[in-house]
C-alpha positions in Angstrom: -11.1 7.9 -10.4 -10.8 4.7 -9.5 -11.3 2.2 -6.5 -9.3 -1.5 -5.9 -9.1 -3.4 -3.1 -6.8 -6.4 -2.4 -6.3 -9.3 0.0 -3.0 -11.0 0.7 -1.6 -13.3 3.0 -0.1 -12.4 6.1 2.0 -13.9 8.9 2.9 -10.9 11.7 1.3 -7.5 12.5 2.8 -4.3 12.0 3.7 -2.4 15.3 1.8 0.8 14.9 0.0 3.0 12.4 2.2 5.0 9.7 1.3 7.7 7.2 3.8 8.5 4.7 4.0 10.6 1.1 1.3 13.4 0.0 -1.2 13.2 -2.4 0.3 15.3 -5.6 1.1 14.8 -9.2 3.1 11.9 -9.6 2.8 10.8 -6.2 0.6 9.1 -3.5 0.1 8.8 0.6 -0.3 5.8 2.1 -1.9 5.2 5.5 -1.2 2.0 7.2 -2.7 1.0 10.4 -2.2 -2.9 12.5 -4.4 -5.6 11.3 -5.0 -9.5 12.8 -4.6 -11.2 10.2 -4.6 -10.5 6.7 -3.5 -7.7 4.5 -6.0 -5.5 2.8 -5.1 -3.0 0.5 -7.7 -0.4 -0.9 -6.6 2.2 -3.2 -7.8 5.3 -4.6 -6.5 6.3 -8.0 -6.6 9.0 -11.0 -5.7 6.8 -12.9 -8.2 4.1 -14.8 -7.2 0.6 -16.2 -3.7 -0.1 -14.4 -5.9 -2.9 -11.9 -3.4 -5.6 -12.7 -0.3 -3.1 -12.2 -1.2 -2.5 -8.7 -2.0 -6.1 -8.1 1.5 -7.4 -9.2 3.4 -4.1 -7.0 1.7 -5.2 -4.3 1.7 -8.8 -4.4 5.8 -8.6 -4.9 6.0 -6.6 -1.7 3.8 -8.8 0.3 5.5 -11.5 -0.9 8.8 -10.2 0.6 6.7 -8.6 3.8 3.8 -10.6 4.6 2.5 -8.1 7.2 -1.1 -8.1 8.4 -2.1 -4.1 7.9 -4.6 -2.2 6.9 -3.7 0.3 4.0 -5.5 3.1 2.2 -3.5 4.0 -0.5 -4.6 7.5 -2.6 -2.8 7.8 -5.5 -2.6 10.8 -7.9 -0.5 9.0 -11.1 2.7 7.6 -9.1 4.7 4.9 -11.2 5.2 1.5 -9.6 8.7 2.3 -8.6 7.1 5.0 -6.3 4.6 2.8 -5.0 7.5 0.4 -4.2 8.9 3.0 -2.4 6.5 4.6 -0.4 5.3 0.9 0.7 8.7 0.3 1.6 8.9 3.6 3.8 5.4 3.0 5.3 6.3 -0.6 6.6 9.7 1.2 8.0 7.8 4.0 9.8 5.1 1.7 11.4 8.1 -0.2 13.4 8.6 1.2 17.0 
């Protein structure tokens, strides 16, 4: 197991809290909750060594979304294009 956490940049808050995805082979949940003013990301893996992997995934989507939220990510061996997606349905279900 293993723990990251990340900072980015942020302009506007997210409405309202989100959980989407399960925690499962190939897969992850993601919990998202409002935050004032930056964007923290911590996530829990199974998977050791892929630090920089989650850094660029998540940099390129809060680059394109630079939302202040809080999210706890708990990943059980998901590829980046799940992340991507789950990230992208997360910021979708925290809007009102």
């Amino acid at each position: 197991m293993e723990n990251l956490e990340f900072e980015f940049r942020a302009e506007r808050p997210v409405a309202q809290r989100a959980h989407v995805g399960v925690v499962g082979s190939g897969d992850l949940e993601i919990l998202l909750e409002p935050a004032a003013d930056r964007a923290r990301v911590r996530v829990c893996t199974s998977v050791d060594g892929y630090g920089e992997i989650w850094r660029r995934v998540l940099q390129r989507f809060f680059e394109r979304h630079p939302v202040a939220a809080s999210l706890r990510i708990n990943d059980f061996g998901a590829t980046p294009g799940v992340v991507a997606l789950r990230l992208e349905q997360a910021l979708e279900a925290s809007r009102p």
